[in-house]
C-alpha positions in Angstrom: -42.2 48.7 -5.0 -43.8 46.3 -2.6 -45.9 44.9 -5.1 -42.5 43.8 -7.0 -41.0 42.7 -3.4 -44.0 40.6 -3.3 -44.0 39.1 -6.5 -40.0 37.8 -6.8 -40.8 36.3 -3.2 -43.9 34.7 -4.2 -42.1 33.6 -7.7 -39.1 32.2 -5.7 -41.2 30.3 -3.7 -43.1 28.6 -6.3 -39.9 27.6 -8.6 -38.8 26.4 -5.1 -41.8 24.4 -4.7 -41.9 23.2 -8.1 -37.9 22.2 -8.0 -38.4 19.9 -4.7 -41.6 18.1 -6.1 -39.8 17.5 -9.3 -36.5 16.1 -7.4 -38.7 14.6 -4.9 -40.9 12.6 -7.4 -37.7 11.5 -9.2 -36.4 9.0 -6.9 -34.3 6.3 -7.7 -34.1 2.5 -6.6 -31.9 0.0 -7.3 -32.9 -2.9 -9.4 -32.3 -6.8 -8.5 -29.8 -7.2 -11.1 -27.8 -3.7 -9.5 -27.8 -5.1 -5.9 -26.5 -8.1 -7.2 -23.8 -6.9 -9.1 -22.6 -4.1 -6.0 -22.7 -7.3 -3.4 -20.2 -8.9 -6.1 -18.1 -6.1 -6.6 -17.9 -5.6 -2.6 -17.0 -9.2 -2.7 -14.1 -8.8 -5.1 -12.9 -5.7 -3.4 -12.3 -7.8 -0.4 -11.1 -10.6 -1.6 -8.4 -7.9 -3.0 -8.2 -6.4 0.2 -6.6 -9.7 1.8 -4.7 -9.9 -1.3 -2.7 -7.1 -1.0 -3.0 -7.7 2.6 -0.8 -11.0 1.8 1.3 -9.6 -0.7 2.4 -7.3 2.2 3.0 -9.4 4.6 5.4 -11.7 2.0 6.8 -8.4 1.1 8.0 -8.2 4.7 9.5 -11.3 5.3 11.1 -11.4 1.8 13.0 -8.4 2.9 13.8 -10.0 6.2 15.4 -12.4 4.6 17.2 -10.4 2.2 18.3 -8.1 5.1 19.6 -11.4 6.8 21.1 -13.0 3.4 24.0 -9.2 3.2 24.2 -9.9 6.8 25.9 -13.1 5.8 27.6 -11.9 2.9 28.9 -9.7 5.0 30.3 -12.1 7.4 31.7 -14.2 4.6 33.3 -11.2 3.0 34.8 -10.3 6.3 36.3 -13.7 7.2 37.2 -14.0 3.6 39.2 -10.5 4.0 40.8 -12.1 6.5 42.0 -15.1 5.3 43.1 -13.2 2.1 45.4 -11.2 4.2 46.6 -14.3 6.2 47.1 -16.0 3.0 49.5 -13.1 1.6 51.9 -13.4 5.1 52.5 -17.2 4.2 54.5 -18.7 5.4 55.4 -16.1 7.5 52.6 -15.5 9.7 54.3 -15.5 13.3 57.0 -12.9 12.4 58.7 -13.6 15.4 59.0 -17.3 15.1 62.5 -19.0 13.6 62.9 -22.5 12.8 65.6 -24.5 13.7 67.8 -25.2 10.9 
């Protein structure tokens, strides 16, 4: 019984031993040509960071502007509203005024 105890312990330490040498003695570096091409593809992700960093910040003003363009038309519908119902009281518009005849 021992003797078994013994032996998985013993086994389980050497496939241990032999599993981090092998790992260990595998290691990788990155070539010339790799660095190179992961300092330009950090390049292009910034340079599309501050793109859509832009695009927001024209986003935002575009709908500004949009915001203020119906607060105009909304004005202009108003007055026009207005003047509409003006218009149909012509040329009655001061009910109490008579002219002189």
């Amino acid at each position: 019984m021992k003797f078994k105890k013994n032996l998985t312990r013993i086994s389980v330490l050497v496939i241990t031993i032999i599993g981090i040498i092998t790992l260990s003695s595998c290691s990788f570096k990155i070539t010339e040509e790799q660095l190179a091409q992961l300092q330009e593809l950090r390049r292009q992700e910034r340079s599309l960071q501050d793109g859509i960093a832009n695009k927001k910040a024209e986003l935002g003003r575009i709908n500004d502007e949009i915001n203020m363009r119906k607060t105009e038309l909304k004005n202009c519908n108003s007055e026009l509203d207005l003047i509409k119902q003006r218009l149909s009281k012509w040329p009655d518009v001061w009910p109490d005024y008579t002219p002189n005849k």
